[in-house]
Residue, then its C-alpha position, 0 to 999 in steps of 0.5 A: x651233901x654230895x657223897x663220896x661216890x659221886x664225887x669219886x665218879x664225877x667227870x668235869x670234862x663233860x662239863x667242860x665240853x658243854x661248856x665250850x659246845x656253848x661258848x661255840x654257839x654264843x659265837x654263832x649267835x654274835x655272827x648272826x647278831x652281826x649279820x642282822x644289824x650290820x649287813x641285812x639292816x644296811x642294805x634295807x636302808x639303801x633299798x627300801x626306803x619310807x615307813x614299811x622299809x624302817x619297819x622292816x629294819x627295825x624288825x631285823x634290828x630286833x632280831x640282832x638283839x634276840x641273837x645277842x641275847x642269847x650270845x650273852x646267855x650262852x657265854x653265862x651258860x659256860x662259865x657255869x659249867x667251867x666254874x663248876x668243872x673247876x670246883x669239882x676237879x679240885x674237889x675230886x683231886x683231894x678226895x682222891x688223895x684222901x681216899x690214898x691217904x686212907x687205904x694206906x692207914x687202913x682206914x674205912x670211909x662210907x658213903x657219906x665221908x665217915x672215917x673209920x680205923x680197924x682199931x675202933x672198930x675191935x677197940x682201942x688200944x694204947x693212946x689215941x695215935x690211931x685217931x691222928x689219921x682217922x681225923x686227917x683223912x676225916x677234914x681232907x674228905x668233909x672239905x672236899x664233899x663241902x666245896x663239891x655240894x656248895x659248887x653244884x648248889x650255886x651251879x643250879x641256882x645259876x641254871x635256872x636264872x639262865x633258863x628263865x633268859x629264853x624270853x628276853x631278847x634285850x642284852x641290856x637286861x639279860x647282863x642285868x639279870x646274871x649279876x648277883x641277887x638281881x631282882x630281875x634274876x629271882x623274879x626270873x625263877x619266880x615267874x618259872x612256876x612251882x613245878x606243880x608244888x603247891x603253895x605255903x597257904x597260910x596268912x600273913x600272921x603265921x608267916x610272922x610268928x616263923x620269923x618271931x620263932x626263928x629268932x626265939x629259937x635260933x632255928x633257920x626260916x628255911x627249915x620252918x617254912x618248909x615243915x610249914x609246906x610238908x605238913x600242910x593241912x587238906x583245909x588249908x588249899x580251902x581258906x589259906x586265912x585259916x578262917x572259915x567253916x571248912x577250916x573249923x571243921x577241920x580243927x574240930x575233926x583232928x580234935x575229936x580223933x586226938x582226944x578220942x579213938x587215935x591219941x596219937x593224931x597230928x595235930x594243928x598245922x605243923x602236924x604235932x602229936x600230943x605226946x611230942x608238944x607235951x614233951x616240948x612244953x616240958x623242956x621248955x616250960x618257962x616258953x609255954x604258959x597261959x595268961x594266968x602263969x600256968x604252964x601249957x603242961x598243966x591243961x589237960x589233953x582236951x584243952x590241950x589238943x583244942x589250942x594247938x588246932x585253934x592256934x597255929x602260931x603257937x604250932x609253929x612256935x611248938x615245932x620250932x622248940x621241937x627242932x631245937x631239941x632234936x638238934x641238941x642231939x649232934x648225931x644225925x642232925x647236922x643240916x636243915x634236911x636232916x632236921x627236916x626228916x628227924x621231925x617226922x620220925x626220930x629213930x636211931x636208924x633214921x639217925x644211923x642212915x642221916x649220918x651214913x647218906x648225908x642229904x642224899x635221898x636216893x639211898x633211902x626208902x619209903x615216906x623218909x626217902x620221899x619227905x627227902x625228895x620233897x625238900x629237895x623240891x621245895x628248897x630251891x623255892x623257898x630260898x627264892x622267896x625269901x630272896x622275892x621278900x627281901x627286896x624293896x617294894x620298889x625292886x619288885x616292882x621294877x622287876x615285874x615291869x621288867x618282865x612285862x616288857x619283854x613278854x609278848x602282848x596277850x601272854x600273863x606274867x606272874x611272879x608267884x613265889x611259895x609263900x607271899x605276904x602279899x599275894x603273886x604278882x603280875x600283870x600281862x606283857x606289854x612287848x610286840x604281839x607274837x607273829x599271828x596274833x590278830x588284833x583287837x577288834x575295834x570297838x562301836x563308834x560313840x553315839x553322837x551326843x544328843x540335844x542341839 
């Protein structure tokens, strides 16, 4: 969430001014675009005649093509930057009015929008007429820092579609892949790396009981994908199947600390203690039972603990009804993030500073304060994967073909999302070798076939 000093001090002008530095450039591209086909082109034609003098055409053809390309990148670039001018200023100018509105009613308002009166403060006194306006300006400013943070979460998906557009030099495509939910937009961010993050290693069965908890528990996929990334265990980067010597020693590690010299060790591959899955279980105990009808709660810590690290479905299953329970809680608990930090540590002060500071991280300190940056990271990844996960078998393909076409022979090209059920995909570029590539050696005459 964007907080209230950001947007009090945010300039739209500055994007404006980006915005028209772009559009000036996509300008100077269209002339050269313009040049290249219709001038240069031309006078090749008339003057050099036969297969050298139409290669060369076609080669500045081309180039008019890379110009135009970046005409139409660049023009998406504005509308980005005025789009989001636009969002911010309208935003910014009721906040402010807001802010108006609260200093003549005595009002205080923090950083994160909260709205408070003096009379709250020292105790109420009469009726409850001195709520009107806290719950005037309250609405006024929620609004305004919502539209703000949905404004810059569309521009940055935005830019990094348009970042991934510098290696298409096809107009046809570069249109293609600004329209929304374009399968060639995603594989575009797809095909930009992890940023050095790594990857949800687990296998297509726990991806699974993530959908199945989802809908159980009506907490979003994001979310659970995201603890499932944070929470990531050291044997898993060495069998993301969760199978294998490494993996059971792992399991057996964790195992013996819980139930030994540290009862209080994360267990499984959400990295839940004992005492929170025993308390989930109990919450929830017609969700958690044995083949035999016994509850989950009713097994002693050994064989508790020796589930949870043997079965990672019924850890995601675990931590989903976790999260539901902590969200029951409205205080603190108001977005993905918030749950997202809550599940490490679930304090009054973790709560206290969720609600002061919204989803900003830069406001905290220590592990909460870098588990917050981490799902800033990570977020915009995920929410690429599942847009890669929802298309058609046969969009992705076509997207990936597409990607390959425009990248020069020689270079790979993969689309890895964070997590996959089916792996990365790709291939190598099929497009013209970058000037200086040798070619590929020929290789040995066929012997002559032997006999008469």
């Amino acid at each position: 969430m964007v907080s209230v000093p950001e947007l009090d001090t945010a300039s739209p002008r500055k994007w404006r001014d980006a915005a028209d530095d772009a559009v000036a450039a996509a300008k100077q591209c269209d002339g050269l675009a313009s040049y290249a086909r219709d001038e240069v082109a031309e006078t090749l034609r008339t003057c050099w005649v036969g297969d050298t003098g139409k290669a060369a055409r076609s080669r500045f053809v081309r180039h008019a093509d890379d110009y135009e390309a970046a005409a139409v990148a660049l023009r998406a670039l504005a509308r980005v930057y005025d789009d989001l001018a636009d969002d911010i200023a309208d935003a910014q100018r009721d906040l402010h009015g807001a802010l108006d509105y609260a200093r003549r009613h005595d009002l205080k308002v923090d950083d994160s929008g909260r709205v408070q009166s003096a009379q709250s403060v020292m105790g109420p006194r009469g009726g409850g007429e001195h709520l009107e306006p806290v719950k005037h300006a309250r609405d006024i400013i929620s609004a305004a820092l919502s539209k703000a943070t949905r404004a810059d979460i569309e521009a940055a998906r935005a830019l990094r579609t348009i970042e991934g557009l510098t290696g298409i030099g096809d107009p046809k495509l570069v249109r293609d892949a600004l329209k929304d939910d374009s399968p060639l937009g995603i594989a575009l961010r797809l095909s930009g790396g992890l940023d050095g993050l790594h990857r949800i290693n687990v296998p297509p069965t726990v991806l699974a009981a993530v959908d199945r908890a989802a809908l159980e528990t009506g907490m979003s996929r994001k979310l659970l994908l995201a603890v499932l990334w944070q929470e990531q265990q050291w044997h898993q980067n060495h069998s993301p199947s969760l199978r294998g010597p490494v993996t059971e020693f792992g399991r057996l590690f964790n195992w013996s600390l819980a139930v030994g010299p540290k009862p209080d060790k994360s267990l499984g591959i959400t990295h839940i203690k004992l005492e929170t899955a025993r308390r989930t279980i109990a919450n929830h105990p017609q969700a958690f039972r044995l083949t035999d009808g016994r509850s989950l709660n009713d097994v002693s810590d050994a064989e508790l603990a020796a589930e949870i690290e043997a079965n990672p479905e019924l850890d995601v299953r675990l931590s989903a009804y976790h999260l539901m329970d902590l969200k029951e809680n409205p205080y603190g608990s108001r977005s993905d993030k918030d749950l997202f930090v809550l599940y490490a540590a679930d304090t009054s002060e973790v709560r206290e500073l969720n609600e002061q500071y919204g989803i900003e991280s830069d406001q905290r300190g220590g592990d909460i304060k870098a588990r917050g940056e981490n799902w800033d990271k990570i977020e915009p990844h995920i929410e690429d994967a599942m847009a890669w996960e929802a298309l058609g078998e046969e969009e992705r393909v076509s997207a990936t073909r597409q990607l390959e076409s425009h990248t020069p022979a020689g270079h790979s090209v993969s689309v890895a999302p964070i997590y996959s059920t089916g792996g990365p995909i790709g291939g190598s570029g099929t497009d013209e070798p970058e000037p200086g590539t040798p070619s590929p050696s020929p290789g040995p005459s066929p012997a002559p076939p032997k006999g008469g």
